[in-house]
C-alpha positions in Angstrom: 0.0 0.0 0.0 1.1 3.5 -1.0 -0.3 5.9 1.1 -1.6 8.5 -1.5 -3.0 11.9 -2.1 -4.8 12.0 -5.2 -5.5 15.3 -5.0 -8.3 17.9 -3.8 -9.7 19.2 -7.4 -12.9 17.5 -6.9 -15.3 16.8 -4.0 -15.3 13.2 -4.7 -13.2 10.4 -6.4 -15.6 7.7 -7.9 -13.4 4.4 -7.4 -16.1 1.7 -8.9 -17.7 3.7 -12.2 -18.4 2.3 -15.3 -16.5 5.5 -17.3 -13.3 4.9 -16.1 -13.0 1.5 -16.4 -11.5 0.8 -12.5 -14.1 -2.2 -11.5 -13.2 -1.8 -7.8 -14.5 -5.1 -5.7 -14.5 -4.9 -2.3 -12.6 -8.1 -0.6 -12.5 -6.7 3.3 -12.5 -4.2 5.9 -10.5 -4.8 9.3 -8.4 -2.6 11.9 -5.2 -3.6 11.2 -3.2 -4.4 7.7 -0.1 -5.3 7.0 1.1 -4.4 3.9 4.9 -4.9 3.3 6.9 -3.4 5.8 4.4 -1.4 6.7 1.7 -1.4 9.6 -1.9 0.6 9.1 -3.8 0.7 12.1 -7.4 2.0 11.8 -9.5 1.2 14.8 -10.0 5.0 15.5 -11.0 5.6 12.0 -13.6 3.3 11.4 -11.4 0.5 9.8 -9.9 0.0 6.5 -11.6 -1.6 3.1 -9.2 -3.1 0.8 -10.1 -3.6 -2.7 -9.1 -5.3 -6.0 -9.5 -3.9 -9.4 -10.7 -6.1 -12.1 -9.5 -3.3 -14.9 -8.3 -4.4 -17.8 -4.9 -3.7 -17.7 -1.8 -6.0 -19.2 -0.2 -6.1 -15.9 0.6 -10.0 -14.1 -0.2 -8.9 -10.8 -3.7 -8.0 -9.2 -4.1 -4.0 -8.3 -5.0 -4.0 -4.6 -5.6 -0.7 -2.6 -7.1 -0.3 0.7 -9.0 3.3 1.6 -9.4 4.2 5.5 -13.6 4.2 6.9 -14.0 7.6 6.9 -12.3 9.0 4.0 -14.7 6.5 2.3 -18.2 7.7 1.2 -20.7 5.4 -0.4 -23.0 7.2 -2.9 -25.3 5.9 -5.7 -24.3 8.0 -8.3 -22.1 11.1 -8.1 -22.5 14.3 -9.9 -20.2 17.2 -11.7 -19.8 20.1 -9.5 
């Protein structure tokens, strides 16, 4: 896991549309994850999802990311602002 900034341009960054292709799938959330040499705790932040993309990419490795709780919002459908 890279921890990441993508950026404050827009309100929100869809991760699971069908116009950019990304095809985010949920696999988990927990409190704790372990990624390399690295240690996330996120018990006082609601936990952490981790994800797979099914993109289409020519890559031979699966793109995992994980997003902390409450930098995640969940929203039906998102609109230009």
């Amino acid at each position: 896991m890279n921890p990441l900034n993508i950026g404050n341009s827009k309100k929100l960054y869809p991760i699971d549309d069908y116009q950019n292709d990304l095809m985010a799938v949920p696999l988990y959330k927990t409190n704790y994850l372990s990624w390399g040499e690295e240690k996330f705790f996120a018990n006082n932040r609601g936990g952490i999802h981790v994800f797979i993309s099914l993109s289409e990419k020519e890559v031979d490795h699966a793109d995992m990311f994980a997003i902390y709780a409450d930098d995640l919002v969940y929203q039906t459908s998102i609109t230009e602002e």
